[in-house]
C-alpha positions as CSV (number, residue, x, y, z in Angstrom):
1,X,13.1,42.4,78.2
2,X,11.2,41.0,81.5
3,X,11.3,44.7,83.0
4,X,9.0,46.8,80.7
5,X,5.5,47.3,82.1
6,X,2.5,48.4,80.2
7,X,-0.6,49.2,80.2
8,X,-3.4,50.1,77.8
9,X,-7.4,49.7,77.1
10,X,-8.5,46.3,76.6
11,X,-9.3,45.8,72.9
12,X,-7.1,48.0,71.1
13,X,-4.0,47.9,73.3
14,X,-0.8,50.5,71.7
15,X,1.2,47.5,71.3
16,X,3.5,47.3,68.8
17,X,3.6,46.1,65.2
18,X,4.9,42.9,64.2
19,X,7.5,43.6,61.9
20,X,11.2,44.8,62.5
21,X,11.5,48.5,62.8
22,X,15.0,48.7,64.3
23,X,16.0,51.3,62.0
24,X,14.4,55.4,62.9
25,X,12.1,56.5,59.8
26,X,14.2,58.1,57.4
27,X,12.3,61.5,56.7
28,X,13.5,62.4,60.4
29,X,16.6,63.9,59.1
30,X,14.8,66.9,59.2
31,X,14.1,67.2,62.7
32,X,16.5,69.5,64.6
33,X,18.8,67.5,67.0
34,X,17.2,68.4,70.7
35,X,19.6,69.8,73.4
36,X,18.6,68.6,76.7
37,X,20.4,68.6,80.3
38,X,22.6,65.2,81.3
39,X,19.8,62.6,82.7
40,X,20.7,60.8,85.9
41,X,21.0,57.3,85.3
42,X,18.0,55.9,85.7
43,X,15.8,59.1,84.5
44,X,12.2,59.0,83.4
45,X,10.3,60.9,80.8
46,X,7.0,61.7,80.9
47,X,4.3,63.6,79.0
48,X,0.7,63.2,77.9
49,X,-1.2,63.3,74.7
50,X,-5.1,64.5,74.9
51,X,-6.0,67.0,77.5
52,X,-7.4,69.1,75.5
53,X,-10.1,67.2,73.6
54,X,-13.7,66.9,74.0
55,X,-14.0,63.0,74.0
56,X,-11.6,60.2,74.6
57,X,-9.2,59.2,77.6
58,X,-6.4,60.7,78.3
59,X,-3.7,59.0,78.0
60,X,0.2,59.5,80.2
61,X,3.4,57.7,79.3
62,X,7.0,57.2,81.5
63,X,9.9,55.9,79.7
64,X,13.1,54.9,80.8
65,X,15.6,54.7,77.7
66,X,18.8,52.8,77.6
67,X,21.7,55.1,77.4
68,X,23.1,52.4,75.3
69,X,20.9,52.1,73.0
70,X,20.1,55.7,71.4
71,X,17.3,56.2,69.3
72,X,17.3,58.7,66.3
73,X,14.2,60.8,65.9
74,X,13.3,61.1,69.1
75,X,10.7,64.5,70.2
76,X,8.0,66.5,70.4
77,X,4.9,63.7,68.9
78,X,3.0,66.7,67.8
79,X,6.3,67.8,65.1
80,X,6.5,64.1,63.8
81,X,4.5,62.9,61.4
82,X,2.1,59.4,62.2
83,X,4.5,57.4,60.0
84,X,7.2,58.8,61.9
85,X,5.3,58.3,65.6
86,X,4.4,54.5,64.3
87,X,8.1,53.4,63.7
88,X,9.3,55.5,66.7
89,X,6.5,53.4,68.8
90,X,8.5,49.8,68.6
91,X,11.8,50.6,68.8
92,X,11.0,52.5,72.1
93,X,9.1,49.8,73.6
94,X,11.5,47.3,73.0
95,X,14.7,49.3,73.5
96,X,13.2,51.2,76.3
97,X,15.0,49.9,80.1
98,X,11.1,50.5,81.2
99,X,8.2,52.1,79.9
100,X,4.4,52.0,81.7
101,X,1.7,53.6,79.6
102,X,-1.5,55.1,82.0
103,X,-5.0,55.7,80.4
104,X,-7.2,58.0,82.4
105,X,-10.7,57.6,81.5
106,X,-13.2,60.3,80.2
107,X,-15.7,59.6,83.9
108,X,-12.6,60.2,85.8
109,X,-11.2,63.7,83.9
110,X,-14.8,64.4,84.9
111,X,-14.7,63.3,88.3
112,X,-10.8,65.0,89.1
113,X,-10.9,68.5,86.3
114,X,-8.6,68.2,83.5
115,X,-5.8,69.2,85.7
116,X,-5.9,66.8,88.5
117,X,-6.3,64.2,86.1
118,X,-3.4,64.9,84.2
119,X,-1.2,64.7,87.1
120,X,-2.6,61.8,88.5
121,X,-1.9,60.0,85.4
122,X,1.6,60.9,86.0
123,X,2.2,60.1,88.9
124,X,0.6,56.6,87.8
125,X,2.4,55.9,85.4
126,X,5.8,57.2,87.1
127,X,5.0,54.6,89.7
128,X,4.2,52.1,87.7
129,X,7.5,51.8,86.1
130,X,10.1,48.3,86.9
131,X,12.5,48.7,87.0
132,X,11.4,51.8,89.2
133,X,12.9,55.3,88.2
134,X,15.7,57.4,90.0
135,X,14.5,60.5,88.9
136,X,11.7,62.1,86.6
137,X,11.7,64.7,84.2
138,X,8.0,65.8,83.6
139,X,7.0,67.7,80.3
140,X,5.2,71.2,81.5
141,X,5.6,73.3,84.9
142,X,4.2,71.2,87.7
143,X,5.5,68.0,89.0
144,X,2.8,65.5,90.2
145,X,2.5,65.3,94.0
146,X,3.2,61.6,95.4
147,X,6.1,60.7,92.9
148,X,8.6,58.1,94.5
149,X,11.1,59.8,93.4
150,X,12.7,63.3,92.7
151,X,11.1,65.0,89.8
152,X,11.9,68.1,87.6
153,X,9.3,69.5,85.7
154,X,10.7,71.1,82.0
155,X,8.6,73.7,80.0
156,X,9.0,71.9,75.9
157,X,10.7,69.0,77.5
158,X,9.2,67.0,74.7
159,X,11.6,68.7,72.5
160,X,14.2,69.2,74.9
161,X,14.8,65.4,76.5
162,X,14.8,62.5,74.8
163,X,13.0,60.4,77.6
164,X,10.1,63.3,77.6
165,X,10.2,62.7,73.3
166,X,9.7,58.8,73.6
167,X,6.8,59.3,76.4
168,X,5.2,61.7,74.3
169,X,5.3,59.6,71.3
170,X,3.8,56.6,73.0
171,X,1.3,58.5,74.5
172,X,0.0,59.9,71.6
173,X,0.7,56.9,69.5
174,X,-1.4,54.9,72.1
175,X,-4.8,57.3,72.5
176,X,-4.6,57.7,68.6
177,X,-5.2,53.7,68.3
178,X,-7.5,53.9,71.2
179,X,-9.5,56.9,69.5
180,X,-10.0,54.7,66.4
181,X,-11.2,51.8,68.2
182,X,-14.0,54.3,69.9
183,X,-14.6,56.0,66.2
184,X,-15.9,51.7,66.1
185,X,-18.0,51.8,69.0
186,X,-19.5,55.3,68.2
187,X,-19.8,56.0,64.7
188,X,-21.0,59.3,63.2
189,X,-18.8,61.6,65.2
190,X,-15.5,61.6,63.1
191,X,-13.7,60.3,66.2
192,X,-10.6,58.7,63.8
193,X,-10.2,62.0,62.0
194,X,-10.0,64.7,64.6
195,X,-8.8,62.2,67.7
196,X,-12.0,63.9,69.9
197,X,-10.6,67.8,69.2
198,X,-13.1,70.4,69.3
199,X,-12.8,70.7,65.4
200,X,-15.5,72.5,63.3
201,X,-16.5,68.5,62.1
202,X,-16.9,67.1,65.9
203,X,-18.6,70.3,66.9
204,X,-21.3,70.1,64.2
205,X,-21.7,66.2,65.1
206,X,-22.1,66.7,68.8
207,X,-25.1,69.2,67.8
208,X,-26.8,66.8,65.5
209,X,-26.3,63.5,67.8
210,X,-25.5,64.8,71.2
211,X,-22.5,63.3,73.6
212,X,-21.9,59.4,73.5
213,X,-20.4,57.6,76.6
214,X,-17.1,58.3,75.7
215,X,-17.5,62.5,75.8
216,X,-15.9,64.7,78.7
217,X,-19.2,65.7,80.5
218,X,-17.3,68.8,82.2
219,X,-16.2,70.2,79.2
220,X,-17.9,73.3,78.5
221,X,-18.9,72.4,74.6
222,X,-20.5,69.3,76.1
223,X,-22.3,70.5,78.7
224,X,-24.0,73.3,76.2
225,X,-24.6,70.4,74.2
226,X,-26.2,68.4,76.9
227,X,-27.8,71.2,77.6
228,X,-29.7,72.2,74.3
229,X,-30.6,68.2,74.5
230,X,-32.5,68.5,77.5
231,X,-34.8,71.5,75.6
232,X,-35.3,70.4,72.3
């Protein structure tokens, strides 16, 4: 399909695997079926994965699904299992009408607040989509600022709205893959376990080696540990 758009970080792009996965994962039987309002044609989904992590980009997703082409499974990423979030992933890209896939960068979280960053990446990725969206349904209780088009912003959307279920998977299918490739580049913090979460493991490991490059510098556990650096 010459209309889907994406975009991820060079090297270990959220692209997806190269055998057929037409058919949902089986074990999602068990998911309850989400209710959700009627979409207008031509509705967007969009969510984030990783705003609350000490290291790492995050990472926003719009998708535009084809009302004739339905996928089973679909909802909140953080109720699915990886198996089930890595089929989901190609049967969304390639079935999707349009999809665009926004990675904001830990110097620029630093530079906007977690906040502004998070909508910013929304409002990227909304306008990055082509075919361009009608309308938007945004997971959470703000709506970015600058859309092109109408937007509704829907506390659990994720679970609620299809569209809002596929953007949440890719996004958090995509800054997974991304976390491992930087779990490469920096190794000793435990970045493919924990995905950059202020676990007990990462905290322990940002004591004993201090932040890398790819740590939120405005994130209080950081800065203490930048701090203690600078006196020891």
């Amino acid at each position: 399909m010459g209309h889907r758009k994406t975009r991820a970080m060079a090297g270990n792009p959220p692209l997806p695997r190269d055998h057929d996965t037409r058919r949902a994962p089986q074990d999602t039987a068990t998911i309850p079926t989400p209710t959700h309002p009627a979409p207008v044609p031509g509705t967007a989904g969009v969510d984030e994965a990783g705003r609350g992590p000490l290291a790492g980009p995050l990472v926003v997703a719009a998708v535009i699904l084809d009302p004739q082409r339905p996928i089973d499974g679909l909802g909140d990423s953080k109720r699915l299992s990886e198996a089930q979030r890595e089929a989901l992933f190609p049967l969304i890209v390639e079935w999707a009408v349009a999809y665009r896939i926004e990675i904001v960068a830990a110097e620029e979280i630093d530079r906007l607040n977690i906040f502004r960053a998070t909508l910013e990446g929304m409002r990227r990725a909304v306008a990055g989509l082509s075919p361009a969206a009608a309308h938007a349904l945004i997971d959470g209780n703000r709506v970015p600022p600058g859309l092109p088009c109408p937007a509704e912003a829907i506390v659990g959307g994720d679970a609620r709205v299809p569209a809002i279920g596929a953007a949440s998977i890719l996004a958090k299918v995509a800054r997974d893959r991304l976390m491992l490739a930087l779990d490469d580049e920096y190794p000793g913090y435990g970045f493919a376990r924990h995905k950059g979460y202020p676990t007990p493991e990462h905290l322990a490991c940002l004591d004993a080696l201090g932040p890398c490059p790819a740590h939120r510098r405005s994130f209080a556990p950081v800065k203490r540990a930048m701090a203690r650096g600078l006196f020891d």
